[in-house]
N, C-alpha and C positions, 0 to 999 in steps of 0.2 A: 329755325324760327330761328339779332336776331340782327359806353354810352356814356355815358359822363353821368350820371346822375339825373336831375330833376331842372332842363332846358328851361331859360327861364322866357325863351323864343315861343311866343304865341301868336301864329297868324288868325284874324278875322276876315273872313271874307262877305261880302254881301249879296245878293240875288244877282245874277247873270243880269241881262236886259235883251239878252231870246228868252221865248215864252216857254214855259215849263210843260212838262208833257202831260201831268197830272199837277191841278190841285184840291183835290177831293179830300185830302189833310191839312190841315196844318201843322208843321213838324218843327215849328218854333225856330231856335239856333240849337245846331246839333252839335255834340261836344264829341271830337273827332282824338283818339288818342294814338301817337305813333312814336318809332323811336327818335327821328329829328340826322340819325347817324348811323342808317343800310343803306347802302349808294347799290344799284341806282334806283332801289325801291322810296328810298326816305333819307334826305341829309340837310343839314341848317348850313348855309351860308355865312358868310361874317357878320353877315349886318342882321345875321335873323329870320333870317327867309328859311321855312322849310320846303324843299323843292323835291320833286323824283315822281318817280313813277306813279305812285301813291295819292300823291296829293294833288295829280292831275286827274285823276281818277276821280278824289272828292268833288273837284271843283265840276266834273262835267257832269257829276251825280245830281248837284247843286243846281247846275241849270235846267236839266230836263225832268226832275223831282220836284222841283218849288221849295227851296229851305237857303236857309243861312249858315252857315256854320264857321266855327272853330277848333283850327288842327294845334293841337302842341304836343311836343318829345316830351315823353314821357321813360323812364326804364323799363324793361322788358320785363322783369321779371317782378314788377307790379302792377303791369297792365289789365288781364285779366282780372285779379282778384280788384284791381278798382272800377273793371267794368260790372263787377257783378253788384260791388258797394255801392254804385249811381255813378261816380266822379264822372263816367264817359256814359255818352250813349251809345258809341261803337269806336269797335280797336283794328284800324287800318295798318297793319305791319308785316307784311308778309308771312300771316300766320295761317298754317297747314291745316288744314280742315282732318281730322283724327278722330274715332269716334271715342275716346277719352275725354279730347276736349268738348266735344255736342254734347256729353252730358252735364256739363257745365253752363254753354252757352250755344245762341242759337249763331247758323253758318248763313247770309247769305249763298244767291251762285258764286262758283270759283272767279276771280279774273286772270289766275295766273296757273298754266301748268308745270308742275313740280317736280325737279330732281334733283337730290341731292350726290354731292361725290368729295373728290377730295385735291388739295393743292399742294405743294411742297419746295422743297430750293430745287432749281436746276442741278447744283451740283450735289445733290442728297443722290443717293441710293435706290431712293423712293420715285424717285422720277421718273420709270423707265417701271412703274407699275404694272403687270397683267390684266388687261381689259378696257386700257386707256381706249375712250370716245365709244364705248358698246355699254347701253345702257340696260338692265337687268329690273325687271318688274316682282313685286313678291309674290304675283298667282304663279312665276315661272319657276316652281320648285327644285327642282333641278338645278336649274342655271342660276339660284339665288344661293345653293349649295355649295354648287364651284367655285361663286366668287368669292365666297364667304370663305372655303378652306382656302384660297390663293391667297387672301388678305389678311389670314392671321398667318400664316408662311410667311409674309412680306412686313408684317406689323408685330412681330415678336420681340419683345425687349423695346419697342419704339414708346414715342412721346406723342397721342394724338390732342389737339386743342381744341374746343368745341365752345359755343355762348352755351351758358345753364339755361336748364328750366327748357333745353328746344326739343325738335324730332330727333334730333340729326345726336345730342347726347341720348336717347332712348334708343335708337341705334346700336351706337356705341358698345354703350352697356351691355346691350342683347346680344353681340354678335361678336365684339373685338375684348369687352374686358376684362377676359381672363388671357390673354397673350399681351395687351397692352396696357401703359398708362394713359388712362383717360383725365387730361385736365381742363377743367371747366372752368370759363371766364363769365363777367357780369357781362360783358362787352364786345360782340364781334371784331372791331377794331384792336381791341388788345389781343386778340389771339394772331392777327397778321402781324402785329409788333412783336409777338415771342416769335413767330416763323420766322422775320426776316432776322433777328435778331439771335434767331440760334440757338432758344430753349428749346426749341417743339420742334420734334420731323415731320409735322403735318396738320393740317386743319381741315376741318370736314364741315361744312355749310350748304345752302341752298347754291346749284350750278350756275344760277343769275346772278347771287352776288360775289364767287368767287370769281368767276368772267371779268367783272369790272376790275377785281384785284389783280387778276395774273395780267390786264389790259397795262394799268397802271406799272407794274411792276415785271414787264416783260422779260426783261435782261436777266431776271433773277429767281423769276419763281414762276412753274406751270403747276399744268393741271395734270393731274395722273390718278389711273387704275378706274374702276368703275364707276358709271352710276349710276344709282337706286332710287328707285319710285314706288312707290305702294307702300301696305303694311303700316308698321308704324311709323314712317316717313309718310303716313297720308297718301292725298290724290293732288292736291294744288293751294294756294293762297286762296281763302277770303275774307270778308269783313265778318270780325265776330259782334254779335248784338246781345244785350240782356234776352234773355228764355222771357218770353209773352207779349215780345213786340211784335205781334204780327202784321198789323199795317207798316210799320218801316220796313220790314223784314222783303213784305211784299212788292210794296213801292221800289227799293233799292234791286231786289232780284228783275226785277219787270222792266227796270233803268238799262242796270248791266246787260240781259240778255241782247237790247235792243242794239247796245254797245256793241255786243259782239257779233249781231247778225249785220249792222249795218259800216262795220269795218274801224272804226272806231279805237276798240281796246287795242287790234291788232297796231293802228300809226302809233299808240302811244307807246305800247311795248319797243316797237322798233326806234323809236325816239331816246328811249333810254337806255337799251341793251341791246340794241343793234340787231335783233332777231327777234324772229316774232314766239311768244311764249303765251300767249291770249289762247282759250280754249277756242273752240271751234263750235258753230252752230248744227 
């Protein structure tokens, strides 16, 4: 999971003008909460525009749902609990479905499938990690074992950088922080500003939006050693909703499916991370 603070960028949008696929509710203007600053799930513009993956998602929700809504950046690490206080009616951010978090809040379907791994300088050490591009599940015991003993061998005495409050620092903790310093940022952006800048040997995020960064920053920083899926790294991204909405809950899961069986989520994925990362019907 994931800022500057509290974006003061808030898009409104209003009803598509194709016809909705259901309107058997009325779901008023929905109050959409995201970070404004995960590329290429979620980022603002100069002028204000929150754009990405995410918020194309909203908007096709928007037309074939029947609603109106408004998206604004919000910080991470007050989303949740302001989606459970009312401020949102749902938290579109690339957040990991966990069954930690379901007992909080309810999971639409996934749109996004999930793996998290790790980046670092070209000329680090790290670079040249064990298990670069072989990706490791947590039912595979075994092989969740091996990586895990290769990766404190490799991450002993290291600096890894992580946003608070995500999977990917519950990870961390579980698995690296007795060999490593694990340091925790408000801001995914700020932890690529310690990598390139030389505090930190490494940062650990979602595989989608480290891609954009080693894209952006090719000359100087890849991707290396494993990555991991399952456990508490979750299963994939969805929108979190308050516990007892069940007509959005339904309306929205009954949306995306449609998305996904009729190809949909997959052009949007490839739109913004050049690969398709959309689950599969």
């Amino acid at each position: 999971m994931m800022r500057k603070g509290l974006f003061a960028a808030t898009l409104a949008l209003g009803l598509a003008a194709v016809p909705a696929l259901s309107l058997a509710k009325d779901f008023g203007t929905l109050k959409f909460a995201t970070e404004g600053s995960y590329p290429p799930f979620n980022q603002t513009t100069p002028n204000g525009k929150i754009v990405g993956y995410e918020p194309d998602i909203v908007a096709e929700l928007a037309k074939r749902v029947g609603f109106k809504y408004e998206i604004s950046a919000q910080k991470w690490s007050g989303m949740i609990p302001g989606l459970i206080d009312g401020k949102y009616d749902a938290v579109i951010d690339a957040v990991t479905v966990t069954p930690k978090r379901a007992e909080a809040i309810d999971f639409t379907q996934q749109y996004t499938v999930s793996v998290s791994s790790f980046v670092t300088a070209k000329s680090s050490p790290l670079a040249t990690l064990p298990g670069t591009g072989t990706v490791v599940t947590a039912d595979d015991a075994a092989g969740m074992q091996k990586a895990i003993d290769e990766l404190k061998t490799s991450f002993k005495g290291k600096t890894i950088a992580v946003q608070v409050a995500t999977i990917q620092t519950d990870f961390l903790q579980k698995y690296l922080g007795d060999v490593a310093t694990i340091r925790t940022y408000q801001a995914g952006p700020e932890t690529f500003a310690d990598l390139m800048n030389g505090r930190v040997d490494a940062v650990m995020a979602s595989r989608t939006n480290l891609n954009a960064f080693v894209k952006k920053h090719a000359n100087a920083i890849s991707s290396s050693g494993y990555g991991f899926s399952g456990g508490v790294l979750g299963a994939g991204s969805a929108i979190g909703l308050r516990k007892g909405n069940a007509e959005l809950k339904a309306a929205l899961d009954d949306a995306l499916a449609a998305m996904i069986k009729d190809g949909t989520l997959s052009k949007l994925s490839i739109k913004w991370f050049g690969e398709d990362v959309a689950p599969k019907a």
